[in-house]
C-alpha positions in Angstrom: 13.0 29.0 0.6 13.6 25.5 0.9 10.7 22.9 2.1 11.3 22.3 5.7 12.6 18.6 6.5 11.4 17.6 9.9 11.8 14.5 12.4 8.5 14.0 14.3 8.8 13.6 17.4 6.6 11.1 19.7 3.4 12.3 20.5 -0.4 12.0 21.7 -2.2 10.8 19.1 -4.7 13.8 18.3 -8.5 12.9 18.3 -10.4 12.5 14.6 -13.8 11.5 14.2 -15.8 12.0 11.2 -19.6 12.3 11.0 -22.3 11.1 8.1 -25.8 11.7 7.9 -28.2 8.9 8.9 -31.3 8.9 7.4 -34.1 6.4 7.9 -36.9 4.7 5.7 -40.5 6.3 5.7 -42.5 6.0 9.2 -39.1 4.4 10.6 -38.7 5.2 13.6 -35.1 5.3 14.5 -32.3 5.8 12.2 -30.9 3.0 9.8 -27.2 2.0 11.0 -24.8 2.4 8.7 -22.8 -0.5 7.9 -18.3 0.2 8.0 -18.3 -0.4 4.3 -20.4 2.6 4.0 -20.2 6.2 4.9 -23.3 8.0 3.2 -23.2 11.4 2.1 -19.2 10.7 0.4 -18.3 11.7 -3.4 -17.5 8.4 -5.4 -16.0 8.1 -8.8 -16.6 5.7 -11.4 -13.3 3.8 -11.1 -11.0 2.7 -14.2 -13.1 4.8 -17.0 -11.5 8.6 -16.4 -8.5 10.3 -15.6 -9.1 12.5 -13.0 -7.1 14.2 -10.0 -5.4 12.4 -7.2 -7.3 12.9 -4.1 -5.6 16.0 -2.0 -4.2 15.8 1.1 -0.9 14.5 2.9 1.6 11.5 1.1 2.5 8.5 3.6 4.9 6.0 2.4 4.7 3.3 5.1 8.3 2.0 4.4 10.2 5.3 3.9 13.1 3.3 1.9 11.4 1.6 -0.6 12.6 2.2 -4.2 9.1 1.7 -5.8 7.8 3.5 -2.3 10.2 6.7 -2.7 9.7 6.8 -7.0 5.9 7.0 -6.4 6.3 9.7 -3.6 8.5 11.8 -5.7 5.8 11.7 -8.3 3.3 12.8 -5.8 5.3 15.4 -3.4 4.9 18.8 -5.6 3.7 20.9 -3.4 2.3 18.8 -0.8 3.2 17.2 3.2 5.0 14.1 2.5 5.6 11.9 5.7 8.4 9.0 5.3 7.6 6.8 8.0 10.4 3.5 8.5 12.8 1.9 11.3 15.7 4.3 12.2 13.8 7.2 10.8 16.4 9.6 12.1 18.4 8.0 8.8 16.5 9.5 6.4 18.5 12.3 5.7 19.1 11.2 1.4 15.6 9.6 1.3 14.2 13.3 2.7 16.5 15.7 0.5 14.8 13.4 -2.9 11.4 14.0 -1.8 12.4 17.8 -1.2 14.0 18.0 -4.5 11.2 17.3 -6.2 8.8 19.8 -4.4 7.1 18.8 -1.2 6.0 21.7 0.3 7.2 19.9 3.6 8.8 16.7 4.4 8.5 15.2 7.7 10.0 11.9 9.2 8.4 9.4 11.5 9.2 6.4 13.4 7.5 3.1 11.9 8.1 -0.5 12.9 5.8 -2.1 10.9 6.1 -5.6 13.1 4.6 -3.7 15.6 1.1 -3.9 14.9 0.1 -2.8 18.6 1.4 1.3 17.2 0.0 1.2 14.0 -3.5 2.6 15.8 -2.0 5.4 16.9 1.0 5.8 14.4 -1.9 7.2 11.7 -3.7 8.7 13.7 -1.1 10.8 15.2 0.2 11.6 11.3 -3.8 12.6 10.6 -3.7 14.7 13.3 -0.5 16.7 13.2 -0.5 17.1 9.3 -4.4 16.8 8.2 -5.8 15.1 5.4 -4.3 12.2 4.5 -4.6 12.1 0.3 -2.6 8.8 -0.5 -0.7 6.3 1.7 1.7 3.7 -0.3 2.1 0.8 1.6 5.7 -0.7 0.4 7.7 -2.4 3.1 7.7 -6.3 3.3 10.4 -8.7 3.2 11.5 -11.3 0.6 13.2 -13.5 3.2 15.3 -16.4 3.2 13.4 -19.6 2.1 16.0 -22.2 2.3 16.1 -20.5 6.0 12.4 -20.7 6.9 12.1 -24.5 5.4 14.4 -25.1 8.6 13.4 -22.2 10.9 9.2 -21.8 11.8 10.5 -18.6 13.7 11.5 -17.0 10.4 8.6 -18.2 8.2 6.4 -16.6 10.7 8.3 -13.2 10.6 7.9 -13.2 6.9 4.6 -14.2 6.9 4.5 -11.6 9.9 5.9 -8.1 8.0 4.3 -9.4 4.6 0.9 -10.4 5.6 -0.2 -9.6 9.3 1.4 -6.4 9.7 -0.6 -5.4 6.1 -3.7 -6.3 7.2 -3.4 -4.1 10.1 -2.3 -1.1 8.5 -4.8 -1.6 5.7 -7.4 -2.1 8.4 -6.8 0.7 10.3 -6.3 2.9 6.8 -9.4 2.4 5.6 -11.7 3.2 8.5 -10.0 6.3 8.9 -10.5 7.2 5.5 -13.8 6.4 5.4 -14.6 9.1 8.3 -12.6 11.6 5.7 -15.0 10.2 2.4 -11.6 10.5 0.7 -7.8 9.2 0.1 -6.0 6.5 -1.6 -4.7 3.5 -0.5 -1.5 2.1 -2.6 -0.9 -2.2 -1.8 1.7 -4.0 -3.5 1.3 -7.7 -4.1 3.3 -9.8 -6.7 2.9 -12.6 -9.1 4.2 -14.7 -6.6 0.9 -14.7 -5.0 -1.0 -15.3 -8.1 0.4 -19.3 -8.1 2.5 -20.4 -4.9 5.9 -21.8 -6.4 7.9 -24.3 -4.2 10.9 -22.1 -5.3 9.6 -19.8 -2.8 6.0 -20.7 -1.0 7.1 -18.7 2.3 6.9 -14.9 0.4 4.5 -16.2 -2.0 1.9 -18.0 0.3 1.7 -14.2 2.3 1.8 -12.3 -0.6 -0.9 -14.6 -2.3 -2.9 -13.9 1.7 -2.5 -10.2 0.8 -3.6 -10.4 -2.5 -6.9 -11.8 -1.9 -7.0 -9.1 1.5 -6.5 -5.8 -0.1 -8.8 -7.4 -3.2 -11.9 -7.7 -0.6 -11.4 -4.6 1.2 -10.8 -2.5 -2.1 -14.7 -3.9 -2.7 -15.8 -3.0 0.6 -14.6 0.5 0.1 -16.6 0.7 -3.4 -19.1 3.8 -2.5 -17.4 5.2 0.1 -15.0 7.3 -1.1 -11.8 6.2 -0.1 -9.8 4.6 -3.8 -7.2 1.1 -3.4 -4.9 0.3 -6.0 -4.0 -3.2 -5.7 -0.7 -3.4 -7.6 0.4 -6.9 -9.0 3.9 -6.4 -9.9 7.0 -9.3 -11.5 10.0 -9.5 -10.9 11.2 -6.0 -9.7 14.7 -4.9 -10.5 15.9 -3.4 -7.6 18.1 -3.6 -3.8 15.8 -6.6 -2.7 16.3 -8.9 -5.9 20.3 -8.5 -6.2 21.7 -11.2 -7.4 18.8 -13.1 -9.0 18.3 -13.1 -12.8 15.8 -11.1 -14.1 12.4 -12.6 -16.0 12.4 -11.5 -20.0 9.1 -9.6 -21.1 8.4 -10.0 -17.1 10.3 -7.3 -15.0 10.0 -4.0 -14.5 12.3 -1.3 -12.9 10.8 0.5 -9.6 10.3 4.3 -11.7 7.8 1.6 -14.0 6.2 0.7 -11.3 5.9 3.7 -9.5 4.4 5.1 -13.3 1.8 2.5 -13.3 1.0 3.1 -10.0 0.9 7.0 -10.5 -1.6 6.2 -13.9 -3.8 3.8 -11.7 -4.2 6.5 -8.8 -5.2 8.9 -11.8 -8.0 6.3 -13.4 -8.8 4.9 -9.9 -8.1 1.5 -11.4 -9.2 -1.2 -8.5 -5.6 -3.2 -9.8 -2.5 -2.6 -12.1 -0.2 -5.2 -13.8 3.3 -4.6 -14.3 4.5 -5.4 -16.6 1.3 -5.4 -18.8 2.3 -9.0 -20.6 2.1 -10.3 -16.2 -1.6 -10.3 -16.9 -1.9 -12.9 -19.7 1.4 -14.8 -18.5 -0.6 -14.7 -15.0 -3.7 -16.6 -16.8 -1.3 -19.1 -18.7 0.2 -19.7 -15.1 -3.0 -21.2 -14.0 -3.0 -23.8 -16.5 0.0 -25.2 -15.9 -0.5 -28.9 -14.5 0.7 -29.5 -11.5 3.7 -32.2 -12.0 5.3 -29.6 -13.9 4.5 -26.3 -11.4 6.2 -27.9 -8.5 9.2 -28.1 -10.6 9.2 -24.4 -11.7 12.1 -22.2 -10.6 12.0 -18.6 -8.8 
């Protein structure tokens, strides 16, 4: 029988709360909070040194048609719960049959605007709820926007800025304190080498990319202990539907299926960050010694 493929349909978001042990010092006499960047009594694992299993549990893809988003997930689906979750998720139909293809056990559809940070609350914790654990969420929409257009147009800068950076740092907020009440899961963020050194080429996508990079670098150290795993991938110039039409960097681009296998290898190593292509890292440190008179002149 084939794995069901369901649309989700709106609905109270169910109630979660997870519970840790407080202990206190000797002759304390109350119990020790427990700062958010800590939930005692979770399993940890030495990250970057050991393959070991991807965490079980339910697959999100926030951004149901990414193409390094839906390569990843079809890595992950074999028999698990795989929620797609995108704008117009009733048009899922081809992104829904891949992921059953290659073995969810169910794949299910949700509603996702991720501009609207006022649902996100209740978005996850609705998908917690109906379809339990939650193993690994990739985070993979954003925007490369127009930057000729937002040099003119503030209202377009800001909604780049807006999908790119703010909308991130609410889903990753909101992902990692319900993770921590679990002690478990993996958190997938892409960034980019734009956001390693802001070019003028294109300061708009890199400046929020470059805000999310330093973002999901902090809060991957705040989850160290706690249980919960982010990959922070730094990626060039990706080969895909968003970058048609522009040339590709030699020895510096990658095709989403690379990506999505460095990201599948970092998940396994719980590496904290993943370059792809591997020569980004080194081109990444010559980057930073470029003087300036010649950086502001640098193309896309």
């Amino acid at each position: 029988m084939s794995p069901a493929v369901q649309q989700a349909a709106p609905g109270r978001p169910g109630d979660r709360t997870g519970r840790s042990a407080l202990g206190g010092a000797r002759r304390q006499a109350g119990p020790v909070p427990t700062p958010p960047s800590v939930v005692r009594n979770c399993h940890t694992e030495l990250m970057g040194h050991r393959r070991v299993a991807i965490d079980d549990g339910t697959v999100v893809l926030l951004g149901g048609r990414s193409e390094i988003g839906l390569d990843t997930a079809v890595h992950l689906a074999a028999g698990r719960i795989v929620v797609l979750a995108a704008r117009r998720s009733d048009d899922l139909a081809e992104e829904s049959a891949r992921i059953a293809a290659a073995g969810a056990r169910e794949v299910h559809t949700v509603e996702f605007d991720a501009d609207d940070t006022a649902a996100h609350r209740s978005l996850l914790e609705r998908i917690s709820a109906d379809h339990g654990r939650i193993g690994v969420v990739v985070v993979a929409f954003g925007v490369l926007g127009d930057q000729a257009l937002a040099e003119r147009d503030p209202a377009h800068a800001i909604a780049i800025a807006r999908t790119d950076y703010v909308a991130q740092v609410s889903v990753l907020t909101i992902l990692a304190n319900l993770m921590r009440t679990q002690c478990s899961g993996q958190i997938v963020v892409f960034s980019s080498i734009a956001g390693i050194r802001v070019r003028r080429a294109n300061y708009v996508y890199g400046s929020a990319k470059a805000g999310l990079d330093g973002f999901a670098s902090g809060l991957g150290d705040s989850l160290h202990g706690s249980g919960v795993h982010l990959l922070l991938v730094r990626s060039g110039f990706v080969v895909g539907r968003m970058t048609t039409g522009m040339k590709p960097v030699p020895l510096l681009s990658s095709t989403p299926e690379q990506v999505a296998a460095a990201v599948l290898e970092g998940l396994h190593t719980r590496a904290g960050r993943v370059w792809v292509p591997g020569m980004l890292r080194p081109a990444a440190a010559v980057m930073r010694l470029v003087p300036h008179r010649v950086w502001r002149r640098m193309p896309r």
